[in-house]
Backbone bond lengths (Angstrom), bond angles and torsions (degrees), N, CA, C in turn:
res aa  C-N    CA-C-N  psi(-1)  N-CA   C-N-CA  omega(-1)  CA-C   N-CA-C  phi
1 X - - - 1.462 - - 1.520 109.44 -
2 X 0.934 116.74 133.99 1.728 128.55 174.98 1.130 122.07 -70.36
3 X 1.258 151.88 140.74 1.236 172.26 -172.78 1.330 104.44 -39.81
4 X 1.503 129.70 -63.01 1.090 148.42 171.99 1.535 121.19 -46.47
5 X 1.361 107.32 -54.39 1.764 140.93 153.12 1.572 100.23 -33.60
6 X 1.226 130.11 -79.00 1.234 141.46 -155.87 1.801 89.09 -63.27
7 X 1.238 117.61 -75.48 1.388 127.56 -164.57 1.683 101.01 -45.16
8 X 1.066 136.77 -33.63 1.769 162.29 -115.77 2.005 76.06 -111.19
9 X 1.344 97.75 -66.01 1.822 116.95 178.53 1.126 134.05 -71.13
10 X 1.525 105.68 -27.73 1.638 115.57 145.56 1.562 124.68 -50.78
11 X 1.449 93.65 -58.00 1.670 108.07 170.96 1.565 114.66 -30.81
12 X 1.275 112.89 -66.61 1.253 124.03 -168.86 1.519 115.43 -66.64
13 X 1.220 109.32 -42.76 1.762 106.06 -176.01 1.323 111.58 -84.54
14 X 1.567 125.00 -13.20 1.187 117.99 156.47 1.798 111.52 -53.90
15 X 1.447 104.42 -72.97 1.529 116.84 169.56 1.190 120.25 -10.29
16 X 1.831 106.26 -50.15 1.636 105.14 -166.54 1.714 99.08 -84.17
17 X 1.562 119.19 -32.81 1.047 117.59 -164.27 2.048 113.81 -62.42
18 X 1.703 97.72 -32.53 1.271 131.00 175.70 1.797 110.77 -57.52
19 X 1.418 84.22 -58.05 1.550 90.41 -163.62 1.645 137.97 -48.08
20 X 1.097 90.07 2.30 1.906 106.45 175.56 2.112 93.35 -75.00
21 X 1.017 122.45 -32.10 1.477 130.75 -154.12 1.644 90.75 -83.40
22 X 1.391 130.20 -28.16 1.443 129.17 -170.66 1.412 133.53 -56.68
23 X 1.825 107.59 22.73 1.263 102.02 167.38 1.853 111.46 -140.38
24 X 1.330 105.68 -154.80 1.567 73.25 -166.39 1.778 93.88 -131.02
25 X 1.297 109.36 145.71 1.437 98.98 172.88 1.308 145.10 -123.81
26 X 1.323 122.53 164.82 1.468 110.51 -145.76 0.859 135.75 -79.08
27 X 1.633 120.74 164.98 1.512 102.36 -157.02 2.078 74.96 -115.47
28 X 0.912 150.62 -5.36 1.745 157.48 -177.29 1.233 107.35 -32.55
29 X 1.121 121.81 -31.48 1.495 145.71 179.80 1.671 104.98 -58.78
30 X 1.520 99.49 -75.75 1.488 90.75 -166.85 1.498 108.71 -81.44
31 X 1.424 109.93 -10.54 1.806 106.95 164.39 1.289 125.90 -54.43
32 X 1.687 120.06 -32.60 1.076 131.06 173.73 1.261 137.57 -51.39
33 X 2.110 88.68 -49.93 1.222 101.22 175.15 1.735 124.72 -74.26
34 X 1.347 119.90 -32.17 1.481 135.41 156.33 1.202 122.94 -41.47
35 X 1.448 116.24 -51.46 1.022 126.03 -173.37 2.221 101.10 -62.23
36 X 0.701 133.53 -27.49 1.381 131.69 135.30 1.450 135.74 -18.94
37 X 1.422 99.14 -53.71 1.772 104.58 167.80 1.403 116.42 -128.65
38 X 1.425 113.05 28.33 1.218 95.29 144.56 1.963 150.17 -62.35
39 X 1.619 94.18 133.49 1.298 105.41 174.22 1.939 94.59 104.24
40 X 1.509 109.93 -3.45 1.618 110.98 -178.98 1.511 110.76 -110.68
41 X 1.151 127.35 -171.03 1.474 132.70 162.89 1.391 104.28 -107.00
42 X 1.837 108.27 156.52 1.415 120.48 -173.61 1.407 110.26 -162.96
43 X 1.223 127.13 92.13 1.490 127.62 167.88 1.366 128.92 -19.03
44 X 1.458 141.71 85.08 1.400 129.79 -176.81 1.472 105.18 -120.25
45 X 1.342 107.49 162.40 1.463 123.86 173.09 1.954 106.60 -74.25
46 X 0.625 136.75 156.13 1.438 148.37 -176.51 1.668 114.98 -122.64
47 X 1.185 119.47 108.37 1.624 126.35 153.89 1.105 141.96 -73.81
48 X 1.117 157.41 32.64 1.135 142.46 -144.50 1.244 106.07 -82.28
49 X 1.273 123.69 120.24 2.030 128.53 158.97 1.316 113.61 -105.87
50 X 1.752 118.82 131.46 1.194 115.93 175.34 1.435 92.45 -133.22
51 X 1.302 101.50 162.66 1.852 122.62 170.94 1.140 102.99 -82.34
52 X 1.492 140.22 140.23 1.591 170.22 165.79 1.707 86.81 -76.17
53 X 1.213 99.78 121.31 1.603 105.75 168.73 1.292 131.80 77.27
54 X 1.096 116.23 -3.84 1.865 141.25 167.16 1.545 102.46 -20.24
55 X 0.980 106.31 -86.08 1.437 129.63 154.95 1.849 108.39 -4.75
56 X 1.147 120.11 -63.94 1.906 121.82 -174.85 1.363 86.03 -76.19
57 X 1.452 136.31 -61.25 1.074 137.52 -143.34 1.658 125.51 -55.71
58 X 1.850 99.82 -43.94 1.302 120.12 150.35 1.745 119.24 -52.50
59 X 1.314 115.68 -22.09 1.661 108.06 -166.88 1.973 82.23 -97.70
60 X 1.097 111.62 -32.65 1.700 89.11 -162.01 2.016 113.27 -104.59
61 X 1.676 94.20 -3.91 1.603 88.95 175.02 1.103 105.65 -91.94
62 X 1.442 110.51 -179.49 1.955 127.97 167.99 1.217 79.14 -101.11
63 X 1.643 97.20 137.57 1.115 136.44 177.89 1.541 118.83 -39.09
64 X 1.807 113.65 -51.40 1.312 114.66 -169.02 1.654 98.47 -65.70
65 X 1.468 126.37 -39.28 1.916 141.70 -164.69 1.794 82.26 -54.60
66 X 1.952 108.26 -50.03 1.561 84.77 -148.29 1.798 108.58 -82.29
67 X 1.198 113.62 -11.52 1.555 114.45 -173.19 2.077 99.42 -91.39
68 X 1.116 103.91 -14.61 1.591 119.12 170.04 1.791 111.69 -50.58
69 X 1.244 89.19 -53.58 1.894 122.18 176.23 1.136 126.53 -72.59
70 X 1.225 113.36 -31.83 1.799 120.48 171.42 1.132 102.66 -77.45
71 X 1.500 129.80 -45.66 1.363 129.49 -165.65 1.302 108.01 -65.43
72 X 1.470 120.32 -33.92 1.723 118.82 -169.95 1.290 89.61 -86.39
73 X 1.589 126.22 -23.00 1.701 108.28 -173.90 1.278 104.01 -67.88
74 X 1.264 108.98 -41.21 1.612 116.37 -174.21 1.493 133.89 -63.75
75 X 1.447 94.04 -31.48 1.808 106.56 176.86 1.461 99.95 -84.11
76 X 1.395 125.42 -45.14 1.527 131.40 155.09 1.450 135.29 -11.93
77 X 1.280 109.04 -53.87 1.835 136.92 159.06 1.365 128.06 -87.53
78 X 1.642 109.80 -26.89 1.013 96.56 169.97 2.211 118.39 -91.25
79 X 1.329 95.38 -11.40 1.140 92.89 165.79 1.579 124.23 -58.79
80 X 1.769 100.52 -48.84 1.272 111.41 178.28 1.777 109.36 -44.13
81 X 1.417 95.80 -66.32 1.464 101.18 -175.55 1.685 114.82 -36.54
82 X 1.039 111.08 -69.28 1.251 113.62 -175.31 1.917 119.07 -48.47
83 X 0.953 95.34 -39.94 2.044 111.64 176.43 1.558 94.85 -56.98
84 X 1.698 121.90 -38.31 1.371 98.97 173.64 1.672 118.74 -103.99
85 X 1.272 101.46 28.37 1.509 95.25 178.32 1.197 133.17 97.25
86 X 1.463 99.97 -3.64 1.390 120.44 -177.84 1.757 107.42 -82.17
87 X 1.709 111.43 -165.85 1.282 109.83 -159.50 1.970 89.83 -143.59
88 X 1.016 108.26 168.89 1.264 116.38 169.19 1.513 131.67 -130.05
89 X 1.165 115.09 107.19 1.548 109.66 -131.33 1.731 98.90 -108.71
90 X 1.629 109.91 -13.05 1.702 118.43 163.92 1.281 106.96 163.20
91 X 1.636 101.76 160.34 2.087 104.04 174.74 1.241 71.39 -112.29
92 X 1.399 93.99 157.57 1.761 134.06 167.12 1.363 120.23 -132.32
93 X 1.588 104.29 67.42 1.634 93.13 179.09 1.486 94.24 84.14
94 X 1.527 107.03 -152.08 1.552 117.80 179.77 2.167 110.81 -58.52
95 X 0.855 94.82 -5.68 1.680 85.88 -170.27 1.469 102.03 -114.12
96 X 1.734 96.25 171.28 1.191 103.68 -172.62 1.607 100.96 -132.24
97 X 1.264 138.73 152.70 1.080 150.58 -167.32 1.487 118.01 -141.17
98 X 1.547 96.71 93.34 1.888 94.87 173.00 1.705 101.02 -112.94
99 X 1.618 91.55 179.75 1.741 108.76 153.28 1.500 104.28 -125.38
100 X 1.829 92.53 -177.63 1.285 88.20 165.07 1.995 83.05 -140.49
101 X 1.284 102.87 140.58 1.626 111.86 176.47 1.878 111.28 -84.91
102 X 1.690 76.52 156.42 1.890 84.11 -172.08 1.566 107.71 -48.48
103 X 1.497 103.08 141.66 1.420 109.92 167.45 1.713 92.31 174.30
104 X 1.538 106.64 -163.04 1.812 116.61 -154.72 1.452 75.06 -85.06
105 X 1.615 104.59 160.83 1.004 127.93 174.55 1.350 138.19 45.15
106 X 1.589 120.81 -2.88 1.386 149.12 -161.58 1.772 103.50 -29.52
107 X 1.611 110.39 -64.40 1.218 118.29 159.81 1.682 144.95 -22.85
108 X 1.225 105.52 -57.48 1.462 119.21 160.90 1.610 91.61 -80.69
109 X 0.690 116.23 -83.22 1.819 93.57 -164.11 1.598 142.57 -22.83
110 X 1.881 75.38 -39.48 1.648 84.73 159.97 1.244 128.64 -60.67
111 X 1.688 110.83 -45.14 1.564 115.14 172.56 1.518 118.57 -52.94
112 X 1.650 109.47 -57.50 1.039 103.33 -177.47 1.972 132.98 -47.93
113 X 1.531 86.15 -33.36 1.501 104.48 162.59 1.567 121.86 -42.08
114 X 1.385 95.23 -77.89 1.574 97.72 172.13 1.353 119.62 -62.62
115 X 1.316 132.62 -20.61 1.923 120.65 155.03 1.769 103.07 -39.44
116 X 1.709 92.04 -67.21 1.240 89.74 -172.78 1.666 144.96 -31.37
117 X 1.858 109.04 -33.67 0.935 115.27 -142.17 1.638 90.32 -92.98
118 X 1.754 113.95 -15.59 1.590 111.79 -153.23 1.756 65.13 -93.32
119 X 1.390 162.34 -12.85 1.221 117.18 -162.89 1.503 90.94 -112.45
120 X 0.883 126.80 2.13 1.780 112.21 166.47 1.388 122.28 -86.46
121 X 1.836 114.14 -27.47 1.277 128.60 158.82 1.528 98.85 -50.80
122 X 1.580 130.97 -70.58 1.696 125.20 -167.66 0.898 126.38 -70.45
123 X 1.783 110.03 -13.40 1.711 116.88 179.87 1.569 94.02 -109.92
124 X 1.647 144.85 -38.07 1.161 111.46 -179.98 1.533 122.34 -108.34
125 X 1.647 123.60 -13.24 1.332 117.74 -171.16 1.726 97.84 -87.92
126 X 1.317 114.51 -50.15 0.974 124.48 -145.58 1.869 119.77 -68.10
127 X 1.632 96.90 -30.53 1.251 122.27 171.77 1.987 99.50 -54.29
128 X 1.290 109.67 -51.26 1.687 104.66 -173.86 1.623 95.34 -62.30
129 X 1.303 127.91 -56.07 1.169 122.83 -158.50 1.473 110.06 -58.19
130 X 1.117 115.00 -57.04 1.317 119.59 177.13 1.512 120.23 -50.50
131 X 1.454 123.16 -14.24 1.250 112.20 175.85 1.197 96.76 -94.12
132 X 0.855 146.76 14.98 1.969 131.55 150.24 1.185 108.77 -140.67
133 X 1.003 119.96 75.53 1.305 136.37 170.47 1.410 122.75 28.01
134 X 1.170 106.78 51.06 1.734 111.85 172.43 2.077 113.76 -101.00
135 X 1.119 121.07 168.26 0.935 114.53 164.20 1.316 134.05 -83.06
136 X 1.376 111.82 116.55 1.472 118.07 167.58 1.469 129.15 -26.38
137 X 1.510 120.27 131.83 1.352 117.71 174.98 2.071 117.94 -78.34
138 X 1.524 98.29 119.94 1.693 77.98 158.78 2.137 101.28 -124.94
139 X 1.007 94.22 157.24 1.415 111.47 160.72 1.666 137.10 -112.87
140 X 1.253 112.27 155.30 1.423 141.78 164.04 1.398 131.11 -77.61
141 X 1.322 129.09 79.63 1.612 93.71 -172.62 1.582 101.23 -123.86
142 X 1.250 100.19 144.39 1.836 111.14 175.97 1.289 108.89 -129.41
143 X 1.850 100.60 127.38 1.720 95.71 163.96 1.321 107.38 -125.96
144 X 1.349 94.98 176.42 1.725 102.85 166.31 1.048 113.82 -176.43
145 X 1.508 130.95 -171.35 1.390 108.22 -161.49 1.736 90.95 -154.98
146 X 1.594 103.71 164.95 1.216 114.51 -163.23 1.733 127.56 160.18
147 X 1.372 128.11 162.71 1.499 132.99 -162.00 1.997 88.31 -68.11
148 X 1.482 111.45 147.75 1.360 109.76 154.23 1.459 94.59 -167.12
149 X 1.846 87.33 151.96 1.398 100.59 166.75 1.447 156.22 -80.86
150 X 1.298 150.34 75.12 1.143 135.39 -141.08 1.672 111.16 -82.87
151 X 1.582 93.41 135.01 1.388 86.86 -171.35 1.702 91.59 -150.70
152 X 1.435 104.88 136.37 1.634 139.88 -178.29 1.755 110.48 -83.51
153 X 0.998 101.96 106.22 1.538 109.71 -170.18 1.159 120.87 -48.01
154 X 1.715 128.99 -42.59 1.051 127.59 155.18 1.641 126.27 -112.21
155 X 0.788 141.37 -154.72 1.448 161.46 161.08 1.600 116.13 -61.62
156 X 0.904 137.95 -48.50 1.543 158.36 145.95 1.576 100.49 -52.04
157 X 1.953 90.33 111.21 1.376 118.14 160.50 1.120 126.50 -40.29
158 X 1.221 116.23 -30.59 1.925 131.84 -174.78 1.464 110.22 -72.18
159 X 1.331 107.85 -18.56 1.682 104.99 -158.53 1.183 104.44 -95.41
160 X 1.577 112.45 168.01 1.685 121.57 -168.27 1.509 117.85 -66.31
161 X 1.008 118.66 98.82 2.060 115.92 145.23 1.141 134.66 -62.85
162 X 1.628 96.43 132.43 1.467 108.90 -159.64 1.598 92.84 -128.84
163 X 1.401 108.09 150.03 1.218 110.32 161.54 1.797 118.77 -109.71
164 X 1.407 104.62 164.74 1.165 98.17 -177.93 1.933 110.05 -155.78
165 X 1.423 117.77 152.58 1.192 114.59 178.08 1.947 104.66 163.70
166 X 1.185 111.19 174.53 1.326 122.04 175.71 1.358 106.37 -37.72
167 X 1.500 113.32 -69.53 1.718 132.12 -162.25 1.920 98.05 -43.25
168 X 1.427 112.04 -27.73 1.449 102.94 -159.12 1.598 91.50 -85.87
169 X 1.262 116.82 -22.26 1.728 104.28 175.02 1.191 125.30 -61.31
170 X 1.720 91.97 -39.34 1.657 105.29 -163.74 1.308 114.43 -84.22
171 X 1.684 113.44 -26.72 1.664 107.16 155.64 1.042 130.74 -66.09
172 X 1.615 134.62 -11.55 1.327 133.86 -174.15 1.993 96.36 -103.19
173 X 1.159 125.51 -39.11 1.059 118.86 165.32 1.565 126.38 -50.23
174 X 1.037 115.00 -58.93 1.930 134.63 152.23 1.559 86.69 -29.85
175 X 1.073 128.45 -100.68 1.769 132.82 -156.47 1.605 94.58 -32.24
176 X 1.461 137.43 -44.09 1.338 123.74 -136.05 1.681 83.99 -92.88
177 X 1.523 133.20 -35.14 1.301 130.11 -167.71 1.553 105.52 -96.79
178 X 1.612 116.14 23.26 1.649 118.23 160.90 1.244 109.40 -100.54
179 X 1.452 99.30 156.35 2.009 119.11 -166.92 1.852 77.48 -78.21
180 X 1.457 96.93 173.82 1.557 112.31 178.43 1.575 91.27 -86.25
181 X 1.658 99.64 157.68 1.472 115.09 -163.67 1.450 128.61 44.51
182 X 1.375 108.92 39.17 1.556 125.26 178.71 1.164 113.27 -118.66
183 X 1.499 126.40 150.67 1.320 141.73 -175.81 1.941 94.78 -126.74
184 X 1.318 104.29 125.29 1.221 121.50 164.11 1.629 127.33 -132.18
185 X 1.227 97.79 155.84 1.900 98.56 -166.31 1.904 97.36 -126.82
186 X 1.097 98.55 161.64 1.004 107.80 159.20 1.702 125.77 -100.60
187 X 1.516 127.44 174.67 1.168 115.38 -170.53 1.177 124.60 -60.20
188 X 1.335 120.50 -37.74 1.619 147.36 174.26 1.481 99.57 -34.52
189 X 1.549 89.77 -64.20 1.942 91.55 -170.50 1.737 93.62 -73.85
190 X 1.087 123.56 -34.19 2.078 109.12 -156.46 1.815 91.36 -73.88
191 X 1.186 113.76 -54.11 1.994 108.43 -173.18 1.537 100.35 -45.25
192 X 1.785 131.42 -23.56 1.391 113.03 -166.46 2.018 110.46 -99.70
193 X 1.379 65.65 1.23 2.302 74.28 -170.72 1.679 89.56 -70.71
194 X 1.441 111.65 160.13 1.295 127.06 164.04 1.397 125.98 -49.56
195 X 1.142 142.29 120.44 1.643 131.00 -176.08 1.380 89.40 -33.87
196 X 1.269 134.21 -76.62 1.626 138.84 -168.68 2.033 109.52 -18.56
197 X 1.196 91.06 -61.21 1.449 91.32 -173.26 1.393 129.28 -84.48
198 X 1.457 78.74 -14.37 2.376 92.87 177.16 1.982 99.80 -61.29
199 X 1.357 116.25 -31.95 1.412 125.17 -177.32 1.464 110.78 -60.78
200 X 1.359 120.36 -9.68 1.113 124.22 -165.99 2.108 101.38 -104.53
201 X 1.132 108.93 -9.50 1.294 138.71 166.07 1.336 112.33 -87.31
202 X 1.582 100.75 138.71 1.555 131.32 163.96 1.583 119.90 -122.48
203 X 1.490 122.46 151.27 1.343 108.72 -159.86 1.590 91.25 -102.00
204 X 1.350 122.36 108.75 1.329 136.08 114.75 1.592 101.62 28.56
205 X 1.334 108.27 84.85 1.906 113.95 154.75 1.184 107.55 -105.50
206 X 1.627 93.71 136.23 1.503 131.99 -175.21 1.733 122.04 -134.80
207 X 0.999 134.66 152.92 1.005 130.31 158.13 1.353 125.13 -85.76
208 X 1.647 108.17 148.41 1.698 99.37 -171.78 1.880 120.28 -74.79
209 X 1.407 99.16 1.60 1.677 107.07 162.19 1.464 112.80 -89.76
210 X 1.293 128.50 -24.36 1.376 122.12 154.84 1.558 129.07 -57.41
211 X 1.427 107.30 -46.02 1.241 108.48 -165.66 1.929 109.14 -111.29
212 X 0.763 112.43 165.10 1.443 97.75 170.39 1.603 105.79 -157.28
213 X 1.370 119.22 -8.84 1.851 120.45 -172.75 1.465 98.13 -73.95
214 X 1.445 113.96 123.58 1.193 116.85 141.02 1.631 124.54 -113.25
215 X 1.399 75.63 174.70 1.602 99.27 -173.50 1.933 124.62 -55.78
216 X 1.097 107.44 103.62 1.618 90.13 -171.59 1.259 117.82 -72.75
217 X 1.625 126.82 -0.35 1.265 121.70 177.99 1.836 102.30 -92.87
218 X 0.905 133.65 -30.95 1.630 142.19 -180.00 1.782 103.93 -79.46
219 X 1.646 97.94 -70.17 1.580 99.52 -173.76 1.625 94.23 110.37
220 X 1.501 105.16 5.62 1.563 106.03 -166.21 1.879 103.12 -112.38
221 X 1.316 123.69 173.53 1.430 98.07 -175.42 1.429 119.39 -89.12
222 X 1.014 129.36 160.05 1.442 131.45 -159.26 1.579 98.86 -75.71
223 X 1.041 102.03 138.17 1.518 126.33 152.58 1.159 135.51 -11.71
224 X 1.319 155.54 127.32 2.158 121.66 135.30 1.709 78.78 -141.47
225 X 1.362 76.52 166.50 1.613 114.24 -169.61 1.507 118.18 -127.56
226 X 1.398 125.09 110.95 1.697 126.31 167.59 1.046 112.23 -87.66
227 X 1.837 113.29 121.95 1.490 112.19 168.70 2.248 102.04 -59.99
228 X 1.200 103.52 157.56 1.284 110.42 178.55 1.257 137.64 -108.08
């Protein structure tokens, strides 16, 4: 078999192995719940998940392999999310963007969530990829928590809700200064974890040209936290 042949047959049994991932899923869920406070403020936990390497992956796959891969990353996390109660609030490109709404324990759940999500990426996507030579998935994930506003773009019930506020900077900033396969928090969420589980945390070094949010209750700079 020829080079071309082989790769030609790779193609395909990836595809079939893939192809359960080929649709897209909904985000109706957490619209529902928003759609509740829109135009108010509402304390949520913040997720942010991004892919490590997105960026090469787009320059060196065919197009159909690389949007093949987002979709299983995406149905992947958002399954997770949802199994713990969480919500899915939009993908952006390579990332994914949930909350999780007030209730007991919201905090640890969130963490535990995002453990979850890097070992189903290494125990379930990654195992297909790797048998034909595709690139392995790693992830980013940052949360934190905080007041935001939800607000409906237009006038018409039908249309998209978005939230917005500080917490959504500072979780996507947090994700960009985590190692791959790391879960990081911000202070908000680490002061509410159990002494027990804060031990399981390391404090997040940064430089002060990286980071610049501080804390408005201190005046000092904000926090983040690496599980370890």
């Amino acid at each position: 078999m020829t080079n071309n042949s082989k790769k030609d047959n790779n193609k395909v049994k990836i595809d079939n192995r893939l192809s359960v991932y080929q649709y897209d899923t909904s985000i109706k869920r957490a619209q529902d719940f928003l759609l509740n406070y829109v135009s108010s403020k509402i304390s949520l936990v913040i997720i942010y998940v991004d892919i490590v390497g997105s960026t090469k992956m787009s320059m060196t796959l065919p197009v159909d392999k690389l949007v093949t891969i987002i979709r299983a990353f995406s149905h992947e996390i958002s399954s997770v999310v949802e199994s713990y109660g969480g919500y899915i609030l939009k993908y952006v490109g390579d990332a994914v963007i949930a909350f999780f709404a007030p209730g007991f324990n919201r905090y640890l759940t969130a963490v535990r969530c995002a453990q979850k999500m890097i070992n189903v990426i290494k125990n379930g996507i990654n195992p297909i990829l790797n048998n034909y030579d595709y690139p392995e998935l790693s992830l980013r994930i940052g949360i934190d928590e905080g007041e935001t506003v939800v607000v409906q773009s237009t006038y018409d019930k039908r249309s998209q809700i978005d939230i917005f506020g500080y917490v959504m900077n500072i979780a996507a900033k947090i994700t960009s200064l985590t190692d791959p396969n790391k879960v990081s928090v911000g202070e908000n969420v680490y002061k509410l974890l159990d002494p027990g589980i804060r031990t399981e945390f390391h404090e997040l070094a940064y430089g002060t040209d990286e980071w610049k949010y501080i804390n408005p209750d201190t005046g000092k700079l904000y926090k983040a936290y690496t599980l370890n």
